[in-house]
C-alpha positions in Angstrom: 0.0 0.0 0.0 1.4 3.5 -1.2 0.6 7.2 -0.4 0.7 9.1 -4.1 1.3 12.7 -2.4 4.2 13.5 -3.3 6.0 10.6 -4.5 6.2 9.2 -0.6 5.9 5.5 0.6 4.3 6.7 3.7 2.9 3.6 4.3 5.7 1.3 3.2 8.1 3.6 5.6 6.1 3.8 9.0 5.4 -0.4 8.7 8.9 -0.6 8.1 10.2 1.4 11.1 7.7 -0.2 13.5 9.3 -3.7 12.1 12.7 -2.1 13.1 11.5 -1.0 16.5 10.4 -4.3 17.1 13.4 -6.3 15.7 15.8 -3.9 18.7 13.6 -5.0 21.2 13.4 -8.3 20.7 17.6 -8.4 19.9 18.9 -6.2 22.0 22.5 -7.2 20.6 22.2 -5.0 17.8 23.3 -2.9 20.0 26.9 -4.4 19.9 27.9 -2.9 17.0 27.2 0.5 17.4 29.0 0.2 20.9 31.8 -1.0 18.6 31.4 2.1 16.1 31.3 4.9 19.5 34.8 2.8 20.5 36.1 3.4 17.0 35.2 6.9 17.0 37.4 7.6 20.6 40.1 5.9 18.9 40.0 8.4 15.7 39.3 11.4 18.7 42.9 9.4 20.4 44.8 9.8 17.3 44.5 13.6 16.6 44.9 13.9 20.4 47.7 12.4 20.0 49.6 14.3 17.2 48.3 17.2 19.5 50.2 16.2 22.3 53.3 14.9 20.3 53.4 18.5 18.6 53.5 20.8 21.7 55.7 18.4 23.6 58.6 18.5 20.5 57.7 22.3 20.1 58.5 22.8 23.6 61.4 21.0 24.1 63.2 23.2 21.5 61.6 26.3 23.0 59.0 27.4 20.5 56.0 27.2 22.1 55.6 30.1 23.3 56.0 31.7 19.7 54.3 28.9 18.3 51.1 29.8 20.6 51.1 33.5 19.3 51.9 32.9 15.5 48.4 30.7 15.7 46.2 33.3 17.6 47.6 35.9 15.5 47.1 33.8 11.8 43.3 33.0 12.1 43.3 29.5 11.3 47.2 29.7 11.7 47.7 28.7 7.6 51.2 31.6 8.4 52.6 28.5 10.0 53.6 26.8 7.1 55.1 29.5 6.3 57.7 29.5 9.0 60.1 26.2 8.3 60.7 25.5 11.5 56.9 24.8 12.6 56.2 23.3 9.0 59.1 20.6 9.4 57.2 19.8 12.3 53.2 20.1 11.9 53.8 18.5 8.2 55.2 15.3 9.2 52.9 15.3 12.6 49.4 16.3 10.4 50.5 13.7 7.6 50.6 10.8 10.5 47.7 11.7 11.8 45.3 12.4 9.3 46.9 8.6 7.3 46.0 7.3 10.6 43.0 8.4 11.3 41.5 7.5 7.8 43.2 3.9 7.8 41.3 2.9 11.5 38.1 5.3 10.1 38.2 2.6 6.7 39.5 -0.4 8.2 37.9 -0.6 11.7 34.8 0.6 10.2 34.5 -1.6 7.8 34.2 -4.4 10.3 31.9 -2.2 12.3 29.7 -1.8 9.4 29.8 -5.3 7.9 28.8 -6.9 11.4 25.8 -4.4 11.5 24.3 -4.7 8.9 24.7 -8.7 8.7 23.3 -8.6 12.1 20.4 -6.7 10.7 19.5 -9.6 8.5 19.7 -12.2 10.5 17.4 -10.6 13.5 14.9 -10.0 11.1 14.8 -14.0 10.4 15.4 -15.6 13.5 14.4 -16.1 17.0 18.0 -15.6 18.7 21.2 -13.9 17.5 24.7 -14.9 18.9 27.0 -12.6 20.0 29.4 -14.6 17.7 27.2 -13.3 14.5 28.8 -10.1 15.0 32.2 -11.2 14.7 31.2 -13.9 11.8 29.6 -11.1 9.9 32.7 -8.6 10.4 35.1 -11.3 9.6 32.9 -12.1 6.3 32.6 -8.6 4.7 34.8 -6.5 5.8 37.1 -6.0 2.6 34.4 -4.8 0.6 32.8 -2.8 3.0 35.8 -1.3 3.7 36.2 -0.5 0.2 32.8 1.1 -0.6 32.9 2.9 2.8 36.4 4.2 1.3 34.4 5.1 -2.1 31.2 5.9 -0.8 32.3 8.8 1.0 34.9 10.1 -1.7 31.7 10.4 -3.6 29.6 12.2 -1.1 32.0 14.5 0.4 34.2 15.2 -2.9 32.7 18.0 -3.8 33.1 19.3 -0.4 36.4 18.7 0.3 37.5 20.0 -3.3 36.2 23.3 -2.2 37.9 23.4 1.0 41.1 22.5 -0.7 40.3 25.5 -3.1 40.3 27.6 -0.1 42.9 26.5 1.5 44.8 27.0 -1.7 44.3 30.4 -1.7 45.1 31.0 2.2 48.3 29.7 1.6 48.7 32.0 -2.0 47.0 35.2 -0.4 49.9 37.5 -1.7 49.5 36.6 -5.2 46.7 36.8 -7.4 46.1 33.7 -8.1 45.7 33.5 -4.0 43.6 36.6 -4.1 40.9 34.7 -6.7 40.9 31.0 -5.5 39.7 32.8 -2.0 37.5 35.0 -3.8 36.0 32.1 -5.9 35.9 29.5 -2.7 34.0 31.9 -0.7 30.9 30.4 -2.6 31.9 27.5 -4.3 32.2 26.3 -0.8 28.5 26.7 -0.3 27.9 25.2 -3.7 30.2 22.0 -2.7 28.3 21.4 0.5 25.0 21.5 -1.3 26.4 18.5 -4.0 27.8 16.9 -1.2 24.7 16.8 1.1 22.5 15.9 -2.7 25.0 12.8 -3.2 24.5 11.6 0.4 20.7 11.4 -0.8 21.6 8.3 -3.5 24.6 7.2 -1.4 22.9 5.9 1.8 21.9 2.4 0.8 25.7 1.5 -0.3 26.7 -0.3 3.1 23.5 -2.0 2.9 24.0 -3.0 -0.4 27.2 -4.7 0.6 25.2 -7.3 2.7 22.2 -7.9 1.1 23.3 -8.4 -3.1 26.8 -9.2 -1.7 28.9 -6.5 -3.6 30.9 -3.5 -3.0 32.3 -0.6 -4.6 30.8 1.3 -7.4 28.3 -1.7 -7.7 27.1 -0.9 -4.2 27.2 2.9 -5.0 25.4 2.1 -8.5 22.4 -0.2 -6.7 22.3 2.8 -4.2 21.9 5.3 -6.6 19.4 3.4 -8.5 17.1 1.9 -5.3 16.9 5.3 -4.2 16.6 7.0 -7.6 13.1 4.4 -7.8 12.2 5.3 -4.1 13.3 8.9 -3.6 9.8 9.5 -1.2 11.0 6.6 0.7 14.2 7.8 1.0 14.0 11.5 2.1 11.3 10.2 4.9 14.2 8.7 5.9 16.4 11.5 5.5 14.0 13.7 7.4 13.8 11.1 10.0 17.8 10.9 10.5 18.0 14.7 10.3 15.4 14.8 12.9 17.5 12.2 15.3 21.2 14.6 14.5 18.7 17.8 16.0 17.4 15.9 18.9 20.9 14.7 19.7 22.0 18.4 19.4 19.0 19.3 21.3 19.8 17.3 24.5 23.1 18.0 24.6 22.4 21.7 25.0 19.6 21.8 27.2 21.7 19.6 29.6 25.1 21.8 28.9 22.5 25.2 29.9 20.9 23.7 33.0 24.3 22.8 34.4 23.9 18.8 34.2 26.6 16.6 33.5 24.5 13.8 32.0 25.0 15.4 28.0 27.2 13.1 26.8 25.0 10.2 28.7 22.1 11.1 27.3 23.4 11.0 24.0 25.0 8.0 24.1 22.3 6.1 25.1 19.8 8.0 22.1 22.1 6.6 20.0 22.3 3.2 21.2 18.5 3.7 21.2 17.6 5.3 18.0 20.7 4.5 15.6 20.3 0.6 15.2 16.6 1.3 14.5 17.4 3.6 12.0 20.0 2.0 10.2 17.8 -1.1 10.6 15.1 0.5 8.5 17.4 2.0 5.9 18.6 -1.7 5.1 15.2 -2.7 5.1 13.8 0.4 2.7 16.6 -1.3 0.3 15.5 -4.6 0.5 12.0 -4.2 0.2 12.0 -1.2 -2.2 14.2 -3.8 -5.0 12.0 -4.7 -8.0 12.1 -8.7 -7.7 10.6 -8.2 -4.0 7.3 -8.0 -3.1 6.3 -5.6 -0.5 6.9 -6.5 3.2 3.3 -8.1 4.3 0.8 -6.1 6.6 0.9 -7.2 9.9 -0.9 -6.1 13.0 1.6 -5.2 16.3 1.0 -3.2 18.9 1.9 0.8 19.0 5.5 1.3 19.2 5.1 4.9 22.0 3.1 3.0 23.7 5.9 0.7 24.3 8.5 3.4 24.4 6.3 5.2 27.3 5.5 2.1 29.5 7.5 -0.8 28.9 11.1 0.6 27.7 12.6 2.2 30.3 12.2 -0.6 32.6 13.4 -3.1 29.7 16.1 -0.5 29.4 17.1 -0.8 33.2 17.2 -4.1 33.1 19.6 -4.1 30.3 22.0 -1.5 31.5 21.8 -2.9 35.2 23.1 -6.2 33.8 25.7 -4.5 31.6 27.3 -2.7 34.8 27.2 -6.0 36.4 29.8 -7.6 34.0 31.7 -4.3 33.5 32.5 -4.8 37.3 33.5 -8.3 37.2 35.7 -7.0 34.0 37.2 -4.5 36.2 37.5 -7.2 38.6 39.2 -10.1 37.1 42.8 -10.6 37.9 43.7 -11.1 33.9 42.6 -8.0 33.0 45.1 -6.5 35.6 47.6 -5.1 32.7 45.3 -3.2 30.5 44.1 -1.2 34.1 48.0 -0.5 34.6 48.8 0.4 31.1 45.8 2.9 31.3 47.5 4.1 34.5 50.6 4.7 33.0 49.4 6.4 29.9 47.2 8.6 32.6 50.1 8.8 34.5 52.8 10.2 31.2 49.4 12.6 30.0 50.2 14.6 33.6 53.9 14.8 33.4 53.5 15.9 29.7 51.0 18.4 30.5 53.0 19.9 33.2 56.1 19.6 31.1 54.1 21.7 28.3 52.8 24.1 30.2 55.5 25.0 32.5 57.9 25.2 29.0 55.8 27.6 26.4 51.9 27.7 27.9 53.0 29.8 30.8 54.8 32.3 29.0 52.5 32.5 26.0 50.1 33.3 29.3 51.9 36.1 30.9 52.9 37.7 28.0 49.0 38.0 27.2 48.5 39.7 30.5 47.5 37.0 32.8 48.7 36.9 35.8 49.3 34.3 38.2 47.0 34.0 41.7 44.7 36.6 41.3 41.6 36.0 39.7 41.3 36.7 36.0 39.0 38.8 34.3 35.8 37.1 33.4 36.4 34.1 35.4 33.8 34.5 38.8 35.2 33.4 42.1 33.8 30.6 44.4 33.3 31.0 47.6 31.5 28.6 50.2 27.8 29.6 51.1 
């Protein structure tokens, strides 16, 4: 059954989200890999923390910090360092690290991420249990071409994009010269433009990891079945859009609302509306590709129970549950005697953060700080006092 207005599977969508709904909370394990995905995504955070730290600790044992520090305030987004060789010998090799670091874990660990999900998204539609070893089977199975059309798939989307940031930062770099002088001139929009083909592509990109799973290829045959599933289903596909654009907001929304009523629960609360909310809604875009092919028929009415109803009565005690018995095993984690050298290696790396904080600041932060008119002990201008009622 199809809505006409507009072009939009109304119908079709809403039966297949409630499926989705119902498919999290009967297998909670889907759950797994998006865990998996947050871990990867501290890993990439790790990695330009780490060049970070490795830059300010080599700029500070030779003394240019301090210089270093103003140069960066004073060069907007501090492009005048490259100018300098002694920074660029530095940041170049230290940026170049990073960044092929962070896209290597971003393609590689994500392609196991991805291929786990989705296969896990199959098989909890078809059966009555789901072993945590599917996810591992699943990673293990796909994750080369996953991996490459996650590689592909976003070169495609965000191309456009980053060719017009590179256009801008071409001309930063050139500003002196004319040629500098027009590539920032002509980047200024073109950047707009870029976005706008970039945000249009992700439209016909977004069933390429699913496609990976379900017809079993990869590449620019995933991107082409994407393109063409959502090309035939476009009202289908920007419900979803709206629907995922409606999740990002709400995200953004909570985080906020805590941040301006002073709780520390933010990043809590988003973490667990995504655990929540993200394998239902990937669940349902692998689903609107499945059913939306032209050799299947369309998924079969079935009569269930209201998902809010759920939501408001019976999921936050499921929910407790589930979390209660998740803190239970992270304490006998913590707990067990093998795990004893991943705690101390965490200590030490806490431990060598301190001494290289102290090291930094005490060798280029503190006189950046003073020479910018702060001085030590008093209170600073702007920063309110506390004082015990």
């Amino acid at each position: 059954m199809k809505d006409g207005l507009l072009g939009f599977k109304r119908v079709f969508f809403d039966r297949i989200f409630e499926r989705s709904y119902w498919t999290w909370r009967k297998h909670p394990i889907i759950i797994v890999p998006s865990m998996l995905g947050t871990a990867i995504s501290v890993i990439e955070l790790s990695i330009i923390t780490l060049g970070i730290m490795v830059l300010l600790t080599n700029l500070a044992m030779r003394g240019l910090l301090s210089g270093f520090l103003s140069q960066l305030t004073q060069s907007g987004l501090g492009l005048g360092l490259f100018q300098n060789s002694a920074y660029a010998s530095l940041i170049i090799p230290i940026v170049a690290f990073s960044v092929i670091g962070y896209f290597l874990v971003a393609i590689l660990a994500g392609g196991f991420v991805y291929a786990s999900e989705y296969g896990v998204y199959l098989e909890a539609w078809n059966k009555d249990r789901v072993p945590i070893r599917s996810i591992v089977e699943n990673g293990a199975r796909r994750w080369r071409p996953m991996a490459w059309t996650l590689f592909l798939s976003n070169l495609i989307t965000w191309g456009p994009l980053a060719l017009a940031f590179l256009l801008f930062l071409f001309g930063s770099l050139n500003a002196a010269t004319l040629a500098g002088f027009v590539a920032i001139a002509a980047s200024s929009y073109i950047i707009y433009l870029g976005l706008g083909a970039s945000l249009f592509l992700s439209i016909f990109t977004v069933y390429s990891y699913p496609a990976v799973v379900v017809d079993n290829v990869s590449g620019f045959r995933a991107i082409g079945k994407s393109f063409g599933v959502a090309g035939r289903n476009l009202g289908a596909t920007l419900s979803y859009s709206l629907v995922r654009i409606l999740f990002q907001l709400l995200l953004t929304l909570v985080v906020f609302l805590a941040g301006d009523v002073g709780l520390p629960l933010s990043s809590l609360s988003a973490a667990l509306l995504s655990l929540l909310l993200t394998p239902i809604l990937h669940s349902t875009k692998t689903m609107l590709y499945y059913y939306a092919k032209p050799d299947v028929p369309e998924m079969p009415f079935e009569l269930s129970n209201p998902i809010w109803y759920d939501i408001r009565k019976r999921l936050p005690r499921a929910a407790w549950l589930k979390i209660r018995a998740g803190l239970s095993e992270a304490a006998r984690f913590a707990a067990s005697p093998r795990n004893l050298p991943f705690h101390l290696l965490s200590l030490l790396a806490f431990g060598i953060g301190i001494l290289l904080g102290d090291y930094v600041s005490v060798n280029g932060v503190k006189s950046y700080l003073v020479s910018n008119g702060y001085v030590p002990g008093p209170t600073q201008p702007g920063v309110r006092p506390f004082t015990w009622c």
